[in-house]
Structure formats: structure tokens, C-alpha cells
MIDRENPA-857704 format. One record per residue (C-alpha): residue number from 1; residue in three letters; x, y, z. Coordinates in nm, 4 decimals. Each point is the difference from the previous one (the first is absolute). Last residue first. Layout:
BEGIN
(node NUM, "ALA", (X, Y, Z))
...
//
This chain:
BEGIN
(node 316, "UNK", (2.5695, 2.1303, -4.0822))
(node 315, "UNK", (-0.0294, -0.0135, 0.3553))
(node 314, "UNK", (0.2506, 0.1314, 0.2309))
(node 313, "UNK", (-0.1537, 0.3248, 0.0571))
(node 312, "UNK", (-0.2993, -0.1931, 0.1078))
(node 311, "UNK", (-0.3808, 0.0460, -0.0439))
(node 310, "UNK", (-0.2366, -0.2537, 0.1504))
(node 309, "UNK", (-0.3311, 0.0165, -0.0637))
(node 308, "UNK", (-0.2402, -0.1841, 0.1676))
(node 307, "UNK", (-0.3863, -0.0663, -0.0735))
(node 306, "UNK", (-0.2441, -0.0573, 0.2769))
(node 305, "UNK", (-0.2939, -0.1985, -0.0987))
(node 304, "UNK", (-0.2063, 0.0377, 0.3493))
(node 303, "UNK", (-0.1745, -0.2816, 0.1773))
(node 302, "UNK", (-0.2984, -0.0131, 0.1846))
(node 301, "UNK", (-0.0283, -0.1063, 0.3974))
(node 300, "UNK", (0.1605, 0.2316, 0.1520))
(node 299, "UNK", (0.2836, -0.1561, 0.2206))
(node 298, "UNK", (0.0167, 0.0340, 0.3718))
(node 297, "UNK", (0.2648, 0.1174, 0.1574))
(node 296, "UNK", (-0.1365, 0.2752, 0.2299))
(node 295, "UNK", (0.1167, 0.3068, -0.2825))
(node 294, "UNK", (-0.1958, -0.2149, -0.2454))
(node 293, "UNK", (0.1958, -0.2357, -0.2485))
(node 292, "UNK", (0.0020, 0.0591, -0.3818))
(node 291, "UNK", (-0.0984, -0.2987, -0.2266))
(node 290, "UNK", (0.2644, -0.0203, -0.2852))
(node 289, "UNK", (-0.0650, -0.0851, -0.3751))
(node 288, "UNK", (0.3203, -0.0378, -0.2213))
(node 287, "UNK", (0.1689, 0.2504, -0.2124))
(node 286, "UNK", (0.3518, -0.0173, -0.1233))
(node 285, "UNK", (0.1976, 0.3236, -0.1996))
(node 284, "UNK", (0.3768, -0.0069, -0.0324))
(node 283, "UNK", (0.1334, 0.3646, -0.1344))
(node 282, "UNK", (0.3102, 0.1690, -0.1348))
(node 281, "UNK", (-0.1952, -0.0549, -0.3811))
(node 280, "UNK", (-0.1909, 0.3425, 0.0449))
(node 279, "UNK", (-0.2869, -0.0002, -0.2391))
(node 278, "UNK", (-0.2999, -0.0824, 0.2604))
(node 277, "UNK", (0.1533, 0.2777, 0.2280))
(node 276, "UNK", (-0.1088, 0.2431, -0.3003))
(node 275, "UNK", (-0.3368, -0.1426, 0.0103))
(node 274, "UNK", (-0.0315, 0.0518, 0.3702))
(node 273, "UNK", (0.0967, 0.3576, 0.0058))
(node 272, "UNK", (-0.3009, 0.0242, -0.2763))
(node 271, "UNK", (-0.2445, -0.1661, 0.1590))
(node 270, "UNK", (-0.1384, -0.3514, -0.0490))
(node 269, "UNK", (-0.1484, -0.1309, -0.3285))
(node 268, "UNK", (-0.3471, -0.0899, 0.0020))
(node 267, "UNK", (-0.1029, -0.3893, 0.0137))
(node 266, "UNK", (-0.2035, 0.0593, 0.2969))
(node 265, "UNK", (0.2073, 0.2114, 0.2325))
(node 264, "UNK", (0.4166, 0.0001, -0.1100))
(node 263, "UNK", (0.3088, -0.1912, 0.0302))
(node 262, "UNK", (0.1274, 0.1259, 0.2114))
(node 261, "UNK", (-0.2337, 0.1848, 0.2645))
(node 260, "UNK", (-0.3053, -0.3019, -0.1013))
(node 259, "UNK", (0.2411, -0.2816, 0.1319))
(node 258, "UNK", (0.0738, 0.1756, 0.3087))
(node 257, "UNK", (0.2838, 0.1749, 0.1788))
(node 256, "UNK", (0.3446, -0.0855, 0.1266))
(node 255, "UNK", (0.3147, 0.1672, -0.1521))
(node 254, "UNK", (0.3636, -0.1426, 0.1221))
(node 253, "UNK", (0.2903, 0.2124, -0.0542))
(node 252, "UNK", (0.3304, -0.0601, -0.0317))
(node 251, "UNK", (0.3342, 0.1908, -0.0319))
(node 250, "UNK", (-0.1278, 0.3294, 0.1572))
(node 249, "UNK", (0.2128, 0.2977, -0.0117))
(node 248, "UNK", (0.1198, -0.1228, -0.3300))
(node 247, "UNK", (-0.1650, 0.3310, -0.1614))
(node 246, "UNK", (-0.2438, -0.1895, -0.2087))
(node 245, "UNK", (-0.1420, -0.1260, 0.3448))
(node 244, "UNK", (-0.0050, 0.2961, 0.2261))
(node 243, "UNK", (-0.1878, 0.1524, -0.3453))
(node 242, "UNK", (-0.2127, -0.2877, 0.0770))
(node 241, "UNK", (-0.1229, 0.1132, 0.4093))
(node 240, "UNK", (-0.1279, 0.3475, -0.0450))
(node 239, "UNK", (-0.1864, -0.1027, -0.2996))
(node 238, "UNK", (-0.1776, -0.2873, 0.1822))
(node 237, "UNK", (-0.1001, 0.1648, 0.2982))
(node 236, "UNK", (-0.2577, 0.1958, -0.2094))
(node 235, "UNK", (-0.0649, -0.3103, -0.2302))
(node 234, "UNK", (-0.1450, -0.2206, 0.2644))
(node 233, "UNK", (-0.1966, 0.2572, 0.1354))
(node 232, "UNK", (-0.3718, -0.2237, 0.0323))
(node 231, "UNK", (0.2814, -0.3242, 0.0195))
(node 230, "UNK", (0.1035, 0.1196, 0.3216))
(node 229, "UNK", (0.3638, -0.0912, -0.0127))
(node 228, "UNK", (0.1582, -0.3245, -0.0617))
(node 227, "UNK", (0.3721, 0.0850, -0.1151))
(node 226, "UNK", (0.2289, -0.2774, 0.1413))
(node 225, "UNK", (0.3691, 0.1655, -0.0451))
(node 224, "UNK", (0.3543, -0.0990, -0.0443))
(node 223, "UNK", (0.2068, 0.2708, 0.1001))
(node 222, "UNK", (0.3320, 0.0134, -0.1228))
(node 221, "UNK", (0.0032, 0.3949, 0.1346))
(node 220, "UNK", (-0.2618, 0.0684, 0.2626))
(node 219, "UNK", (-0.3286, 0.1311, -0.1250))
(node 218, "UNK", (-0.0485, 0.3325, -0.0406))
(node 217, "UNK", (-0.2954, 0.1304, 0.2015))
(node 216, "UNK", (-0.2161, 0.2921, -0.0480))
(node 215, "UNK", (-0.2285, -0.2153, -0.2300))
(node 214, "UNK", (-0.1252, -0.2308, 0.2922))
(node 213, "UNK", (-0.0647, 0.2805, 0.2147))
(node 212, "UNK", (0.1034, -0.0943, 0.3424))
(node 211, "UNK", (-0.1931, -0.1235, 0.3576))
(node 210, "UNK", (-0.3440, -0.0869, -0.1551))
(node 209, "UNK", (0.1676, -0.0198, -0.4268))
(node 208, "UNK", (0.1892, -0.2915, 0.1999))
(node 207, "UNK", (-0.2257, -0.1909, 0.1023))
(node 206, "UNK", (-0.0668, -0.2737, -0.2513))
(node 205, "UNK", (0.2357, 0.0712, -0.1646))
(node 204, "UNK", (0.3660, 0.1026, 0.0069))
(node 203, "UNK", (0.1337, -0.3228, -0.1029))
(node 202, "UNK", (0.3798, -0.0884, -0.0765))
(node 201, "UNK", (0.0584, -0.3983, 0.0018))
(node 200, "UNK", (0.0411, -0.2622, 0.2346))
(node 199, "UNK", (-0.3816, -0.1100, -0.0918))
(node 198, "UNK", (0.1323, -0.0040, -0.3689))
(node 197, "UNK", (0.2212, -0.2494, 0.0550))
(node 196, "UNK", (0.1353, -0.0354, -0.3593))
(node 195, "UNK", (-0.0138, -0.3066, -0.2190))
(node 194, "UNK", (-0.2255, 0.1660, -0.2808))
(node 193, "UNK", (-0.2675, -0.2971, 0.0158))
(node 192, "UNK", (0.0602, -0.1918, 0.2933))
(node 191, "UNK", (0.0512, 0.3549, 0.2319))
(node 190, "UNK", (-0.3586, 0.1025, -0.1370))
(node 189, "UNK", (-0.1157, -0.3184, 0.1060))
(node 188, "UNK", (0.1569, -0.0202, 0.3287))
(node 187, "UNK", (-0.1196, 0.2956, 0.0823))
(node 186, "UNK", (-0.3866, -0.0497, -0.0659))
(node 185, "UNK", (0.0123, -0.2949, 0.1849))
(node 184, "UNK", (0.1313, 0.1536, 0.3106))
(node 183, "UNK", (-0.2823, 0.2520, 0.0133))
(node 182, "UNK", (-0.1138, 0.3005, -0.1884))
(node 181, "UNK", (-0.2273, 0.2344, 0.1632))
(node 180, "UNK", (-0.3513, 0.1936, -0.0970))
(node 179, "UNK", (-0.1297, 0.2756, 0.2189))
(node 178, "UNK", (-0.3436, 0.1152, -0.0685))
(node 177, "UNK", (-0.2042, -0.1764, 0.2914))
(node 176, "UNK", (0.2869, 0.1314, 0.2363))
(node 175, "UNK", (-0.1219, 0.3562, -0.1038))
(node 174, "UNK", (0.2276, 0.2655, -0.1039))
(node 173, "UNK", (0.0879, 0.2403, 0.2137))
(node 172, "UNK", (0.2789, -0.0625, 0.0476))
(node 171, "UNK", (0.1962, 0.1833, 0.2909))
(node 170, "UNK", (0.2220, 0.2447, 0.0891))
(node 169, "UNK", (0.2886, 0.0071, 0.2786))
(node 168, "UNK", (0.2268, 0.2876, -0.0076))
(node 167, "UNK", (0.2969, -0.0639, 0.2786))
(node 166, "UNK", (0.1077, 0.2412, 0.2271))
(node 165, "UNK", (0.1903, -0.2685, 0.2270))
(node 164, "UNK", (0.3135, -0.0216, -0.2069))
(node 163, "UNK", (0.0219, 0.3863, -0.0090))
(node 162, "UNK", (0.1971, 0.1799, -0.2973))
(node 161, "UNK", (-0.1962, -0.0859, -0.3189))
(node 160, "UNK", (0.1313, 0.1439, -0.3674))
(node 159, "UNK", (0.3634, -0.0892, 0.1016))
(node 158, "UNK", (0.0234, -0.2930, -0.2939))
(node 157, "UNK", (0.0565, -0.2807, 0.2776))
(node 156, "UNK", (-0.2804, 0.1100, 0.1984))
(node 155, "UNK", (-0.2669, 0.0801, -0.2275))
(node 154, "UNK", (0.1228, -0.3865, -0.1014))
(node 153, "UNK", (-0.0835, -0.1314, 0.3511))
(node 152, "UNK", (-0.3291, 0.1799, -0.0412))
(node 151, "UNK", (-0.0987, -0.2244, -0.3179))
(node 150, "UNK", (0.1028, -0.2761, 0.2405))
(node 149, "UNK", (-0.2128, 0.1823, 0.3145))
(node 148, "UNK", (-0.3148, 0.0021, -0.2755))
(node 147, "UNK", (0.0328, -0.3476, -0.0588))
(node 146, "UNK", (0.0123, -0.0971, 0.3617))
(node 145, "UNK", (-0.2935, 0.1460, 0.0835))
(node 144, "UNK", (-0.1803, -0.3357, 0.0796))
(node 143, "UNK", (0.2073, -0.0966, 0.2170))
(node 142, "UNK", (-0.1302, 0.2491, 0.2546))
(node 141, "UNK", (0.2394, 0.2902, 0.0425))
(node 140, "UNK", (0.2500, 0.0973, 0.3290))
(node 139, "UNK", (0.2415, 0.1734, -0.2001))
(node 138, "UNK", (0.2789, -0.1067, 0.2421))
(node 137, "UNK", (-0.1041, -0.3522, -0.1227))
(node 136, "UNK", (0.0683, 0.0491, -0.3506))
(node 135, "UNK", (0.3647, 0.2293, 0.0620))
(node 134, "UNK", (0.1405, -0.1227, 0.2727))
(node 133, "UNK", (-0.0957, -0.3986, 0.0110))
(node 132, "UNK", (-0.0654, -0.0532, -0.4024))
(node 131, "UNK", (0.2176, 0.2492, -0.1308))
(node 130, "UNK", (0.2696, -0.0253, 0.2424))
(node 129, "UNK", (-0.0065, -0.4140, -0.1129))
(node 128, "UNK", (0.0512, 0.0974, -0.3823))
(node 127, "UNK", (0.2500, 0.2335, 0.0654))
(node 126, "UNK", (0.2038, -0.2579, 0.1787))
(node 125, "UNK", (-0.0359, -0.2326, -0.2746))
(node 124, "UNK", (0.1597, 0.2506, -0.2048))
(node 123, "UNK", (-0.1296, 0.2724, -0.2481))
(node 122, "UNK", (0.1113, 0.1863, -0.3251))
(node 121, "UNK", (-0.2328, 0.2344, -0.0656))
(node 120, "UNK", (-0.2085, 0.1456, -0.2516))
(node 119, "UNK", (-0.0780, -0.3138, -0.2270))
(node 118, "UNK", (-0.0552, -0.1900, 0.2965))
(node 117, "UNK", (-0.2390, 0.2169, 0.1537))
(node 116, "UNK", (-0.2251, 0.0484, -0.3502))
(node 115, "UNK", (-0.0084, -0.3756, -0.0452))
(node 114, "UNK", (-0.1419, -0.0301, 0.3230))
(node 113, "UNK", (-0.2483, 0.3154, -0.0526))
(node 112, "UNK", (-0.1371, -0.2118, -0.3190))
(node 111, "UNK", (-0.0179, -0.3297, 0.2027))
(node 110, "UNK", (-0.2261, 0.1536, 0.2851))
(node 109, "UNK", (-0.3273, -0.0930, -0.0622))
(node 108, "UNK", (0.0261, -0.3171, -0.2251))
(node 107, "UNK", (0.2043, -0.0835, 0.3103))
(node 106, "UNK", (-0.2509, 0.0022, 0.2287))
(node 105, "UNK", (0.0335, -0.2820, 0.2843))
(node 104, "UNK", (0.2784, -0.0882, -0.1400))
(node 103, "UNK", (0.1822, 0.3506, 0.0940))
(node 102, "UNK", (-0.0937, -0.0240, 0.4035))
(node 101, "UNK", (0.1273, -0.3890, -0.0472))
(node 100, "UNK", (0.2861, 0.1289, -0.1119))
(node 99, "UNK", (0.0653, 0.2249, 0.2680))
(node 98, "UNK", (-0.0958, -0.2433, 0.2552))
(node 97, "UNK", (0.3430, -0.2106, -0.1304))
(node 96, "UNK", (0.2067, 0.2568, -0.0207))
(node 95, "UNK", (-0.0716, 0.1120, 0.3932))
(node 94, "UNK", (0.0282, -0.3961, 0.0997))
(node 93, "UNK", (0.3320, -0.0040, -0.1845))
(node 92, "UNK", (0.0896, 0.3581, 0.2301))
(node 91, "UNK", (-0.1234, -0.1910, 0.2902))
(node 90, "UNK", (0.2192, -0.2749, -0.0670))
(node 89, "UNK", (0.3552, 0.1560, -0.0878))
(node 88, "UNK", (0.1288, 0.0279, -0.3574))
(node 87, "UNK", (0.3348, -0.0923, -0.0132))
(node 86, "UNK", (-0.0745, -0.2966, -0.2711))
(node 85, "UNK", (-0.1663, 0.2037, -0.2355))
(node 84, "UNK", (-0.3790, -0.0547, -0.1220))
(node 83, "UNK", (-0.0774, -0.2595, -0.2440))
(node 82, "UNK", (0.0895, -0.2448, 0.2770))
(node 81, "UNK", (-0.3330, 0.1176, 0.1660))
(node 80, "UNK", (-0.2356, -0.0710, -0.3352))
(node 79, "UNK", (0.1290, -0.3886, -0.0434))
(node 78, "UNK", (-0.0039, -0.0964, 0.3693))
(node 77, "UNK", (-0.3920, 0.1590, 0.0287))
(node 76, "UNK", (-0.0921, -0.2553, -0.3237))
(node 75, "UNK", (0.1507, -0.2681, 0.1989))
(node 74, "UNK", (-0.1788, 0.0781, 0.3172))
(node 73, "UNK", (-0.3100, 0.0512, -0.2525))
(node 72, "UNK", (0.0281, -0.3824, -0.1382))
(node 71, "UNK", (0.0643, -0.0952, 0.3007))
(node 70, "UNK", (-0.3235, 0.1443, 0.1719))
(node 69, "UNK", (-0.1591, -0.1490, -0.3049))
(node 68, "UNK", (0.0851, -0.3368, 0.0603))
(node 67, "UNK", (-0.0569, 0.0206, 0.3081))
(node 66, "UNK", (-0.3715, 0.1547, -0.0665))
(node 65, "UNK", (-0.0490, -0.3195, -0.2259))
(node 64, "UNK", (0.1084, -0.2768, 0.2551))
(node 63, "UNK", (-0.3009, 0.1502, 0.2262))
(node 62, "UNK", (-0.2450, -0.0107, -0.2916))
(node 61, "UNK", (0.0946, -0.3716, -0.0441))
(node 60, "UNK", (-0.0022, -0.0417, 0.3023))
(node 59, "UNK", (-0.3208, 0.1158, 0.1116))
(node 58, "UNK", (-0.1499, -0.2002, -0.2841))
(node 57, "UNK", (0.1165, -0.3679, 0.1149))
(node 56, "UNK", (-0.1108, 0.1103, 0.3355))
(node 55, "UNK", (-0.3801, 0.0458, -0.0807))
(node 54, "UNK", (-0.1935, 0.3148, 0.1163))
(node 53, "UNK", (0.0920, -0.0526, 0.3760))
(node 52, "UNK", (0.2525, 0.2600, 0.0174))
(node 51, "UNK", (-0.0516, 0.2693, -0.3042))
(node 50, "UNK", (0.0070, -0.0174, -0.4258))
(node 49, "UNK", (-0.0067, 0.3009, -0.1257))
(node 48, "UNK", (-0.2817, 0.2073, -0.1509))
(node 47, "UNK", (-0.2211, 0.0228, -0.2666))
(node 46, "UNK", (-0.2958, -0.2146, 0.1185))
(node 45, "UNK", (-0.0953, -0.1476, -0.2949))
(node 44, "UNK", (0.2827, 0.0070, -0.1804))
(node 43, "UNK", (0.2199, -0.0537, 0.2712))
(node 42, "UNK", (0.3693, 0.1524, -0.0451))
(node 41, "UNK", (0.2996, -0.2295, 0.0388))
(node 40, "UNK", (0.0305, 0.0289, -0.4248))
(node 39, "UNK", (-0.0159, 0.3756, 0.0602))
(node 38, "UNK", (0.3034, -0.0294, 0.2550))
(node 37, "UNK", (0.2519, 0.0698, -0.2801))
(node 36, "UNK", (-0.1946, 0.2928, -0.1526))
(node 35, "UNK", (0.0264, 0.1806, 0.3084))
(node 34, "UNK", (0.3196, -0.0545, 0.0680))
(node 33, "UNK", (0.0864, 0.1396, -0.3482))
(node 32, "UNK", (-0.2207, 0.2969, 0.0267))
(node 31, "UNK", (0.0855, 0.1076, 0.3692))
(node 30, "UNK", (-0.2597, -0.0844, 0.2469))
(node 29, "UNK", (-0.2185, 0.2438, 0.1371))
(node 28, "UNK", (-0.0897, 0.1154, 0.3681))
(node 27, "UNK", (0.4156, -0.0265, 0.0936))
(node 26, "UNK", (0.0135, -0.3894, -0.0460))
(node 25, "UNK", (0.2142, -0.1791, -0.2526))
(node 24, "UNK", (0.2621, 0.2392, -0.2252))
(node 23, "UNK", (0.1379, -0.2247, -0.2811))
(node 22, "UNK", (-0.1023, 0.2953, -0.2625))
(node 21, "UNK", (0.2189, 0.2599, 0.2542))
(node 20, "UNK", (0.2780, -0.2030, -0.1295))
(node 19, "UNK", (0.0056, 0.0385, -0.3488))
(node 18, "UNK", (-0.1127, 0.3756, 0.0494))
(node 17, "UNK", (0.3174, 0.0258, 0.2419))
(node 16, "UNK", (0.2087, -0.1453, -0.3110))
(node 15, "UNK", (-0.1731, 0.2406, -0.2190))
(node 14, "UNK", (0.1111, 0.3013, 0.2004))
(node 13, "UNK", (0.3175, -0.0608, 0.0361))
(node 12, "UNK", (0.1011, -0.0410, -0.3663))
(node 11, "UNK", (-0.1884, 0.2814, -0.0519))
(node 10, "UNK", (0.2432, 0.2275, 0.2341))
(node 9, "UNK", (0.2990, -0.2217, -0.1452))
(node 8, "UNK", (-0.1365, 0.1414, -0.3575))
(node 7, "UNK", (-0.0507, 0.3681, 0.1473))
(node 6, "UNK", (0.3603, -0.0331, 0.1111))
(node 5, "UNK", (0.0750, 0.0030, 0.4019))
(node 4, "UNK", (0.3414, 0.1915, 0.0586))
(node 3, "UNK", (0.1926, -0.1560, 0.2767))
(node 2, "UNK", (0.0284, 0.2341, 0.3138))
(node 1, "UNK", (-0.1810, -0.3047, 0.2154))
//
């Protein structure tokens, strides 16, 4: 329980819970692999499962399905506790385990403070479950504040906050029908294409600039970073983040915006800071179009061409 956790182990964690929260049946909503694994059980017309006295042959079927999944996410379950160490008891598992699911359920949230913590201070798994059943729940929040009690957990840790319970909570006020996410396919192809996992990495939008100014912040040192701001200031956060870069502060750095931003609106050329990226040879760029998801998981239904830019220290 004393053993330091690594911001790698942490993410390790993390996506092994994901793996097996996706085999989830029942709760109000499916998780995404379970769910896509009883589709074919599905009626089209009907859209529902089969039940008694709708044909035997399909009951089954559907019935041999959920097993399947259950041991598909008993086995998933196996694979994310014996990450964790051998001498850790039950309720303290349990306690890791509900604090991971907390951080799933917002992580594009809350990744920027996380990177922040573990950059600051060293912490064990004991740590980790104090901060979850002492520290979280003594705060007495809805779950929906838990980004602002991460960027308070770094107040914390640098001495600029002295009460765990006097949290600041602010909120967006930008409309759901505004906000634009990335899913799982959007990851994967931006990991294909510079082989980084950019979803592991550094991120201090899209809340940050709520809870902390984005360009009062040094990122942590070897810090790869996934730079999507607000495209409308996209070159005021900018600066404060590339000189991070040329310094060595930050070893990679993934730009997302839009066709138009780089390479320019109708045929024109784009602006200046732009052009002067365009003759940097450190770079990879890829574009591809991508249809954003609402904040409810639904997808919009036109599609964006996104342009990435990955600059690397190590690229020549």
C-alpha cells in the first residue's frame, strides 16, 4: 500500500477498468462492447430482446450471449484487480476501483489536473484510496464537480488552498448544443499515425481556463501534450504553450484545428504564426474528416476536416 503509483501504472489502471466497464450488462445502459454484442439479438422491428414465449431457439441464443459476456467482463475484472498489489485489502480494491470509474466518467475533464498531481508529488496506492474516501467524499460534492476538487487537490499540494472542503466550483457556461467531443475513433487514429497515446497525454482544456488560466501554467517537464483549445483564441494559448516546446519542457505536441486554420480560407494563405510552423521540418502533419460527438453521445451528423500536427523534439 506505501508503493509509489507512477502516472504510467495510474493509466495503466485506468484503461484496464475502461476495458472492463465496456462488458458492463445492466445498470440503465449497457456498456459499449456488451452492447454491441447483443445488437445481433436485438429485434428490428420491435427493438428489444427476445423474452419467454417469443420462440425458444431465440431466448437462447440471447441467453448464451449475456454468459458470454458476463465472462468476458469477470475476465476483464481479473485483469484490472491483479494490476493492483497483492497486500491490498478488499475494500481498499473496491475504493480504487470506484475511483476510476469517478475519473472515466470525465476524464477529458480532469486529465490536465492529473498530470499536474503526479508531477508534484510522489504518491502511493494508499494516497490514492485517502483521496477518494477522506478527501472526495469528506467534501461531500456531486460527481459532477469533480474537476474542480482535482484542480483543488493541486491548490492543495502547492499550499495555495488550506481546507479540503472549501472547494471553488465554477461552471461552463457554454451550451451543450456547442460542445464538440472526440471519441474512441478519433484516438486511435491519431495514436496510428504518430504512435503515441495521445488520450494518456497532457491536456489542460476543455476546462481548465474555468478552474486555472491556461497560460499561467507550465506544463510538467517531458510532457507530451494534446493542444485543442477554443479555436476563436487558438493563438492566445498557443504562444504560452510553444516556447514550453522549444525549451524541451514539452517533447511532443499534438495541434488539432481545421483545414481552413492551416492551410488557409479559400485558397489564401494562412496567418503568419502558421506560415512559420509550415517551415519547421520537426513536424508530421495528417488530416482526415471526423464527426464530433454531442456531450449525450450522439454524433453530429456533418463531418469536420481536422488537420493534425504533430511536433516532436525527436523528429528531424
Amino acid at each position: 500500500m506505501n508503493d509509489e503509483v507512477t502516472q504510467e501504472q495510474f493509466y495503466q489502471l485506468l484503461r484496464a477498468k475502461r476495458r472492463a466497464n465496456e462488458w458492463r450488462l445492466g445498470g440503465g445502459k449497457h456498456g459499449f462492447r456488451a452492447a454491441q454484442a447483443l445488437l445481433p439479438n436485438i429485434s428490428k422491428r420491435s427493438k428489444r430482446t427476445p423474452r419467454k414465449g417469443e420462440g425458444k431457439k431465440r431466448l437462447r441464443a440471447y441467453q448464451e450471449k449475456r454468459k458470454q459476456i458476463r465472462q468476458m467482463k469477470n475476465k476483464l475484472d481479473e485483469e484490472f484487480y491483479k494490476l493492483l498489489p497483492d497486500d491490498m485489502y478488499q475494500n481498499d480494491k473496491r475504493t480504487i476501483s470506484a475511483l476510476c470509474n469517478l475519473i472515466l466518467e470525465q476524464e477529458r475533464k480532469v486529465v490536465g489536473p492529473l498530470h499536474l498531481i503526479f508531477s508534484e508529488r510522489k504518491l502511493t496506492w494508499r494516497d490514492l484510496v485517502d483521496w477518494y474516501e477522506k478527501k472526495w467524499k469528506g467534501a461531500k460534492l456531486p460527481r459532477s464537480d469533480f474537476p474542480a476538487f482535482c484542480w483543488h487537490t493541486y491548490d492543495m499540494i502547492l499550499g495555495r488552498a488550506t481546507s479540503w472542503t472549501d472547494v471553488r466550483v465554477q461552471h461552463n457556461s457554454v451550451p451543450s448544443s456547442c460542445e464538440r467531443w472526440v471519441g474512441r475513433d478519433f484516438w486511435e487514429r491519431v495514436h496510428q499515425e504518430s504512435d503515441i497515446i495521445w488520450e494518456n497525454a497532457c491536456d489542460f482544456f476543455s476546462q481548465s481556463t474555468i478552474f486555472q488560466d491556461h497560460n499561467s501554467l507550465l506544463y510538467p517537464h517531458g510532457s507530451k501534450v494534446y493542444f485543442n483549445p477554443p479555436f476563436g483564441q487558438y493563438y492566445h494559448f498557443f504562444k504560452h504553450v510553444w516556447p514550453q516546446f522549444l525549451s524541451g519542457r514539452v517533447t511532443d505536441i499534438l495541434l488539432v484545428m481545421f483545414w481552413d486554420k492551416w492551410w488557409g480560407y479559400d485558397n489564401n494563405r494562412p496567418c503568419k504564426w502558421i506560415q512559420k510552423l509550415h517551415k519547421l521540418q520537426n513536424k508530421k502533419v495528417f488530416h482526415f474528416f471526423y464527426s464530433f460527438f454531442r456531450p449525450n453521445g450522439t454524433r453530429f451528423e456533418n463531418e469536420k476536416h481536422l488537420v493534425c500536427v504533430h511536433f516532436s523534439n525527436r523528429l528531424e
